[in-house]
N, C-alpha and C positions, 0 to 999 in steps of 0.2 A: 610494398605489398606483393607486387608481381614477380620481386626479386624475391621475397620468402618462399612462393609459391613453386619457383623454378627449383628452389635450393631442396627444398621435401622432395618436390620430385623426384630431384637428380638425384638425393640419397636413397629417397625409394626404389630406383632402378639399382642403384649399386649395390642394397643391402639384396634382393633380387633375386640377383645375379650372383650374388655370394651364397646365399640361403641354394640355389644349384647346383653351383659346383663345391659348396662342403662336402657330399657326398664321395666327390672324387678324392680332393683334399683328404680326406681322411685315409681313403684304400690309399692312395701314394705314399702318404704320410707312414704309413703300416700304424698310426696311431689305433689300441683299442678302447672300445667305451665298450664296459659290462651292461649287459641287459639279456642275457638269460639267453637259451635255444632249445625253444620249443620243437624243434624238430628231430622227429626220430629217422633221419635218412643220411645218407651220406651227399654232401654238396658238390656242384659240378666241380671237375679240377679244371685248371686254365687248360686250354686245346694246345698241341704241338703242330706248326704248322706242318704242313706237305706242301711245299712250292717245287721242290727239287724235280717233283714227277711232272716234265712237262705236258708229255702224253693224256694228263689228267687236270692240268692247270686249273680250268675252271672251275671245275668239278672240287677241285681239292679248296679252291679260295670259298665255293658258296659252301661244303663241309663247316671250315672255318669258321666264318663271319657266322653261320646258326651256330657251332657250337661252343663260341666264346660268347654268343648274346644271351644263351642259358647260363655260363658261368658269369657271368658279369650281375643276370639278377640274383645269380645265387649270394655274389660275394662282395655287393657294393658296399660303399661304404656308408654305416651308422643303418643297415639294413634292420638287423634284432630290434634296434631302439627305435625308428620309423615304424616295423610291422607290432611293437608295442603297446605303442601309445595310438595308432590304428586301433588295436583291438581294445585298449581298455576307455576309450571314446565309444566305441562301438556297442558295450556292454555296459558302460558306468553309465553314461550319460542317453544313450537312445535304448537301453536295452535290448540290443536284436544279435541275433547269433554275426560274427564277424565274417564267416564262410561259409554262408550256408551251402555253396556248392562243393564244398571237402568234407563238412558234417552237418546232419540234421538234426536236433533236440527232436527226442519222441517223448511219452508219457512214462513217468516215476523214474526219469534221472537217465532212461537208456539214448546212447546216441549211436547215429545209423548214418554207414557212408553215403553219400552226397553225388546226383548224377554226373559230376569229375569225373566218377570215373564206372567209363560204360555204363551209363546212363540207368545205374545199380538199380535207383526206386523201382522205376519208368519199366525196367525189365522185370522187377520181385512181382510186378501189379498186372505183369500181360498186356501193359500198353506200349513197352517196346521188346518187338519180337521177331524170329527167325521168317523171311519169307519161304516159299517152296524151291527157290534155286539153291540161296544159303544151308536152307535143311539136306537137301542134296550133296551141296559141297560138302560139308562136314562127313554126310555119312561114308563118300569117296575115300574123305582123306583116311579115315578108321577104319575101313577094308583094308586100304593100302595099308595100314599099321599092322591088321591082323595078318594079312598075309604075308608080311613080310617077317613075322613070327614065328606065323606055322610053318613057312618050309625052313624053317631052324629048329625045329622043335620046342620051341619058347613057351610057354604059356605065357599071354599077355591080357593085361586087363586095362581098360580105361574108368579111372576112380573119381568121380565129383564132391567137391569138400560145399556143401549147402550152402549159401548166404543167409547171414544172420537174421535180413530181412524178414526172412522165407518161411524161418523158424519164429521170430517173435513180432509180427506184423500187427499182430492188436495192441501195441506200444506205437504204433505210427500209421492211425486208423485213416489210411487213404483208400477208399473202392477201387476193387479191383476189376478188371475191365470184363473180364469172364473168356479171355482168349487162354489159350495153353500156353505157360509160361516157357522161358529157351530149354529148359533141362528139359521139362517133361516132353517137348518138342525134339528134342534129340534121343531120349530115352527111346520115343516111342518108335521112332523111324528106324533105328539099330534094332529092334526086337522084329521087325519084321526080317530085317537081313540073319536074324540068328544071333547079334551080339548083345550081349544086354552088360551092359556097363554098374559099373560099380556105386549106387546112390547111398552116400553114408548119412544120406533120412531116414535110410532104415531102418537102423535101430534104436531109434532117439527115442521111441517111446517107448521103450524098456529104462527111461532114465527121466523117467517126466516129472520126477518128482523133486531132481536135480534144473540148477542153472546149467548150461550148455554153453554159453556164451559170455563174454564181460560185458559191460556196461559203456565201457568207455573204450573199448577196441573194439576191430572188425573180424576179432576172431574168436572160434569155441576156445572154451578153457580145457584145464585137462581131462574132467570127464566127458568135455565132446571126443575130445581127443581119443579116446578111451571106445567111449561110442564109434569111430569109424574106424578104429582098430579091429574091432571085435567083425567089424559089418565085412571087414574086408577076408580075414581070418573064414570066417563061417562061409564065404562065398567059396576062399581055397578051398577047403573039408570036401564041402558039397560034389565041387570040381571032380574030385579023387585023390587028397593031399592030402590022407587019411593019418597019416606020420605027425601031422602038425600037433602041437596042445593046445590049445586057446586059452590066453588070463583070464581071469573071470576078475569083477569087479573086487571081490571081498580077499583077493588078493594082496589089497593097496589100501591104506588109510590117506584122508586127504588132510594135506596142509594147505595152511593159508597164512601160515609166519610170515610172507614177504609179501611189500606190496609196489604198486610201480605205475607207472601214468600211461594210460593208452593208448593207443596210436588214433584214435577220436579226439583226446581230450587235446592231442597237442595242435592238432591241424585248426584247430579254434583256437590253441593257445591258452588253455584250462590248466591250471597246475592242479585239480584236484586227483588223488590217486585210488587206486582199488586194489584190493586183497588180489594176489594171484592164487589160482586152484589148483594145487599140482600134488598130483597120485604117487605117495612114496610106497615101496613093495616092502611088503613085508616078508620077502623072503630073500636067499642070498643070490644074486645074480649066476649064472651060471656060464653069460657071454664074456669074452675079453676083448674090449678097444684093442684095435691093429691103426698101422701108421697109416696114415692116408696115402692114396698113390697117384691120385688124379690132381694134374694141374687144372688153378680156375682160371676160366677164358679172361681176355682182358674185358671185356661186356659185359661181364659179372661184377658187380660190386656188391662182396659179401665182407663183413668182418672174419678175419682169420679163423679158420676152425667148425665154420660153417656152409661150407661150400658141399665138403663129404665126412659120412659118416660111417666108419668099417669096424664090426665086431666077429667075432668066430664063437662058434660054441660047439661042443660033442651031441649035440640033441639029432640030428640028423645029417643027413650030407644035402639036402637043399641050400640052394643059395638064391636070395631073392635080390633084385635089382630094383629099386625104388626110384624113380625121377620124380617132384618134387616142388611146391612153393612156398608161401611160409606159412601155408596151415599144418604142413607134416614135419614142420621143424622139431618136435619133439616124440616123434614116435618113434624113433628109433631103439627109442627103451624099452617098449611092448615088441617090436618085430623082434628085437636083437634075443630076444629068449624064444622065439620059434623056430630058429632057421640055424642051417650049420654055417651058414655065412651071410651076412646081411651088409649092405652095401644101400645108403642114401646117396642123394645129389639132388643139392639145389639148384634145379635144370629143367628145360624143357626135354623134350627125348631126343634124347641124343646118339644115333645110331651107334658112331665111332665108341663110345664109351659100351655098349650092347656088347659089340665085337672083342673088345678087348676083357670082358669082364665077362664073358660067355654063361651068365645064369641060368637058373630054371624055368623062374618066375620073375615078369617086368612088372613091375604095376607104375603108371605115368597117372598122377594125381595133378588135376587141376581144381582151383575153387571157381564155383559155381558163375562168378563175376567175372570170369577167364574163360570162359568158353568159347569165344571170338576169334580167341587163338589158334580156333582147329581150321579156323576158315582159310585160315595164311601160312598153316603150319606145313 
């Protein structure tokens, strides 16, 4: 009896200890098992070391060691099929959302990023918010921007892309604290310096009878899109950039022929998909695509062809300089008929690229969940 006892045992540790290291087993193996990738990102690549810089030795080994312990969770082995069968335990069997801190299920199907990242809810609600050194900080660093403008003679503007939250918050009916949210909190402290930044809330209610937003992504579709084109547009005019046209809506008929899975539905691992909304012109272009001329930094991980975006047209001799995240990935179709040269980049502002590209008009577009950025920027 005692010898059977020992014998389960001893195979219980071995199966174990096997059931461990198959993980490994497998990435050595390069063996692949299918099971799908829910993820719309690009995965760590393995780190190349730097040992050679003695000068830096340590410094370059703890580099290392962090940034092969993100590649390794990115790319162990039977990873897809573990964070699978995770999720559909998760959902078949307890029904509860598998990450609620990447996404939250709101009411009638819409999903809302998850305090991951910058703590999105907690800030939409005014329960987490800028103190008065941080509101300070920021407003410094945006002086510094502006005046580092004006004596170029630049027009610059600072453009905030909304959070979805902010806009469709009775889909995810949490009270709100009653303090001044971060945007309104930075809005309002630059108006007293004289700069009033660019809030592309503003025109959203001229489209309220429109979706603005997906369902299953963290970002407007094309008629938001649309909406802070025009916000940004009417703020030029106003300026005295009397030359510009502005699209008008009835410009554009909307399609919804393709559909695609959104960057909510994967982060839970949802293969359900949604219609995308995108504004076809009905009229003939007037800009022409130029080559790209800008190298992307290595820190950049963008798919080819995305990094910049260069068109020309006879409609003026304005040239606008765009810096960029992925809510303005597709506006380059509305700017590119305003301006006699229009130039995107998927980037934070980037001085050296100002210089080299000497435009008229900067506008540096952050979404509203990136505003953090100006504190370090």
């Amino acid at each position: 009896m005692m010898k059977n006892i020992r014998s389960i045992s001893f195979i219980s540790v071995i199966l174990f200890f096997a059931l461990l290291c198959l993980p490994l087993i497998v990435k050595i193996s390069g063996l692949k098992v299918p099971a799908g990738n829910f993820e719309n990102r690009k995965k760590e690549a393995m780190p190349s070391p730097a040992f050679s810089d003695f000068n830096h030795l340590y410094r370059n080994i703890d580099v290392f060691f962090k940034q092969f312990d993100r590649y390794y969770a990115d790319n162990f082995g039977l990873r897809e099929l573990m964070l699978n069968l995770f999720t559909q335990i998760k959902v078949k069997v307890f029904r509860v959302n598998p990450f609620p801190q990447k996404a939250v299920e709101g009411e009638n199907g819409w999903l809302f990023l998850g305090d991951s990242w910058s703590d999105v809810i907690k800030e939409s609600k005014g329960i987490v918010v800028y103190n008065d050194e941080e509101v300070q900080r920021i407003v410094a660093k945006v002086l510094q921007m502006q005046s580092y403008f004006d004596q170029r003679g630049i027009k610059f503007y600072l453009a905030v892309a909304p959070g979805k939250l902010g806009i469709y918050s009775e889909y995810l009916p949490i009270e709100k604290s009653g303090k001044m949210i971060k945007i309104d909190q930075v809005r309002g402290a630059l108006m007293k310096h004289g700069i009033g930044i660019i809030d592309m809330r503003d025109d959203f209610q001229s489209y309220k009878d429109y979706q603005l937003y997906y369902h299953t992504d963290t970002h407007w579709n094309g008629i938001g899109t649309f909406s802070g084109y025009q916000t940004i547009m009417k703020r030029l005019v106003r300026d005295g950039c009397n030359e510009l046209k502005i699209l008008n809506f009835s410009d554009y008929r909307i399609d919804t022929s393709t559909t695609f899975r959104g960057g909510l539905s994967n982060m839970i691992r949802r293969a359900d998909k949604e219609k995308m909304v995108i504004l076809k012109p009905l009229f003939k272009s007037n800009a022409t695509a130029r080559q790209t001329k800008l190298v992307m930094p290595e820190y950049i991980q963008l798919k080819p062809g995305l990094y910049e975006s260069r068109h020309t047209s006879n409609v003026n001799n304005l040239k606008i300089l765009v810096f960029h995240d992925s809510f303005f990935q597709y506006t380059a179709e509305f700017f590119k008929e305003g301006f006699g040269e229009t130039v995107l980049v998927w980037s934070g502002l980037d001085y050296n690229i100002v210089n080299k590209e000497q435009p008229d008009i900067v506008i540096y577009e952050l979404a509203e969940r990136s505003l953090d950025i100006l504190l370090d920027i």
